[in-house]
C-alpha positions, 0 to 999 in steps of 0.5 A: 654039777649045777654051774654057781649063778655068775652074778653072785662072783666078783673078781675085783682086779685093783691094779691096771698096770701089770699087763706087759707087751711081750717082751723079747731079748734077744733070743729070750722070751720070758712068760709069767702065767697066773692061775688064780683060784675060787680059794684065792691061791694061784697056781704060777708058772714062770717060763723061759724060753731060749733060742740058742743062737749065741754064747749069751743064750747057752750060758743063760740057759744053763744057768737057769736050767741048772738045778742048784740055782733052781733050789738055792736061789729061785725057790729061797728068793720066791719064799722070802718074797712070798713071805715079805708080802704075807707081813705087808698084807697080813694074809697068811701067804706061803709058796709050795710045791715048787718045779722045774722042768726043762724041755729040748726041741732042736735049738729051741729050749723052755726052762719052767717053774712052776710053784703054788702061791697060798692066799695069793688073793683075798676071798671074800664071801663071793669076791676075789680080791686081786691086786695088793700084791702088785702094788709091792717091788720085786714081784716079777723076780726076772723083769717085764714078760708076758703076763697071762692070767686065768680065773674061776670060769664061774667068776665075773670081773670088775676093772676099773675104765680104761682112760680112752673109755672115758667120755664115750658111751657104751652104744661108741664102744660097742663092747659086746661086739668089738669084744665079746663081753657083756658090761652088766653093771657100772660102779660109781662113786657120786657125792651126796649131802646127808639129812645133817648136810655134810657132804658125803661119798656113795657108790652107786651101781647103774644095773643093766646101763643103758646104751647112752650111758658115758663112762666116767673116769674111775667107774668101775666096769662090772663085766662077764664074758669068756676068760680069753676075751677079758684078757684080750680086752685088757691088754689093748686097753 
C-alpha cells in the first residue's frame, strides 16, 4: 500500500504540559499510554506496576487487580468522565471495549487497563487536533505517571517552541542532528496593517527555514521525524 504524501498531515498538539517525568511511589510505577488514531480515537492503556515488598504494596495490588473495583469503579468513573469531556467539547466522545488484565512475574505484578476512547481527538480534513482534552481535571484518574503517546506514522507534528528554543537558531540548535527530526516549516503570527490601516493578526509560515533562522516565543515548529524521536524531543524539552 502507497504511503500517504507526509506533508499533507498534521498533528496539531495544543498542550505542552501532560508529559510527566516517571513518577515512582515507593514500589509503584504508574504509565499511561495513548495510541491516537487517523480517526482521532485513541487506544488507552493504563498500567500498574507493583513490587510487592510491603503490606502497603499487597493491598494495592489487590485492589486495584480486583475485578468489581475494576467494573464498578474504573470503568463507571472513566465513562462518566469521558462523558463530561464529550459536553465540554461538543465532540461525540464515548469510552468502550474496556479490560483488564493482570500479569505475575515473581514478586513483581503489572495490573493493566485497557479501553478505546471514541473521538478522543478532532479530525479535521489532514489535521489531528490533540490537546482540548487536557485543558479539563481529572484526566489521569491516578495522578502523575509516565506519559507515552504514539500517533499515525504517516502524520507530521506541529508543537509549539519550547522556551530554551527562544532566541537561538536552528543552525544553535542543530535539531536534526542532536535529535533526528527534520523542523520543515515555522508557523508565526506577525501584526499587518490592512489597505483600511487597521492592525491586524497573520500567520505566516517560513517553508524550508533557513539555518540562521531564530526562534521566537509562541512559533509554532512544523516537524517530521520517527514517533520515538518526537517523543524523546518533547520530554526534554
Amino acid at each position: 500500500m502507497a504511503r500517504k504524501p507526509l506533508a499533507v498531515f498534521l498533528i496539531l498538539l495544543f498542550c505542552s504540559f501532560f508529559l510527566f517525568d516517571s513518577i515512582v511511589l515507593g514500589s509503584h510505577e504508574l504509565e499511561y499510554r495513548i495510541d491516537v488514531q487517523v480517526d482521532g480515537s485513541a487506544g488507552w492503556v493504563i498500567e500498574h506496576r507493583f513490587l510487592l515488598e510491603s503490606e502497603e504494596d499487597e493491598m494495592m495490588f489487590k485492589q486495584y487487580s480486583n475485578w468489581t473495583y475494576f467494573s464498578e469503579y474504573l470503568i463507571k468513573n472513566i465513562k462518566s468522565f469521558v462523558n463530561s469531556v464529550s459536553l465540554k467539547t461538543t465532540r461525540n466522545m464515548t469510552a468502550e471495549n474496556f479490560k483488564m488484565t493482570v500479569d505475575v512475574f515473581d514478586s513483581y505484578r503489572v495490573v493493566r487497563y485497557e479501553f478505546d476512547w471514541i473521538s478522543f481527538a478532532e479530525e479535521a480534513g489532514s489535521h489531528i487536533k490533540i490537546g482540548d482534552v487536557f485543558e479539563l481535571e481529572g484526566l489521569f484518574l491516578y495522578g502523575d505517571g509516565t506519559l507515552n503517546m504514539t500517533y499515525p506514522t504517516d502524520y507530521i507534528v506541529e508543537i509549539v517552541s519550547p522556551p530554551d528554543f527562544v532566541g537561538k537558531s536552528l543552525r544553535e540548535l542543530d535539531i536534526r542532528a542532536k535529535h533526528g527530526i527534520n523542523v520543515i516549516a515555522i508557523k508565526r503570527k506577525m501584526k499587518s496593517i490592512s489597505a483600511k490601516g487597521e492592525a491586524k493578526d497573520e500567520e505566516k509560515i517560513e517553508v524550508t527555514p533557513k539555518a540562521d533562522e531564530i526562534i521566537r516565543a509562541k512559533d509554532i515548529l512544523v516537524i517530521i521525524g520517527p514517533n520515538d524521536k518526537i517523543e524523546n524531543l518533547k520530554k526534554k524539552h
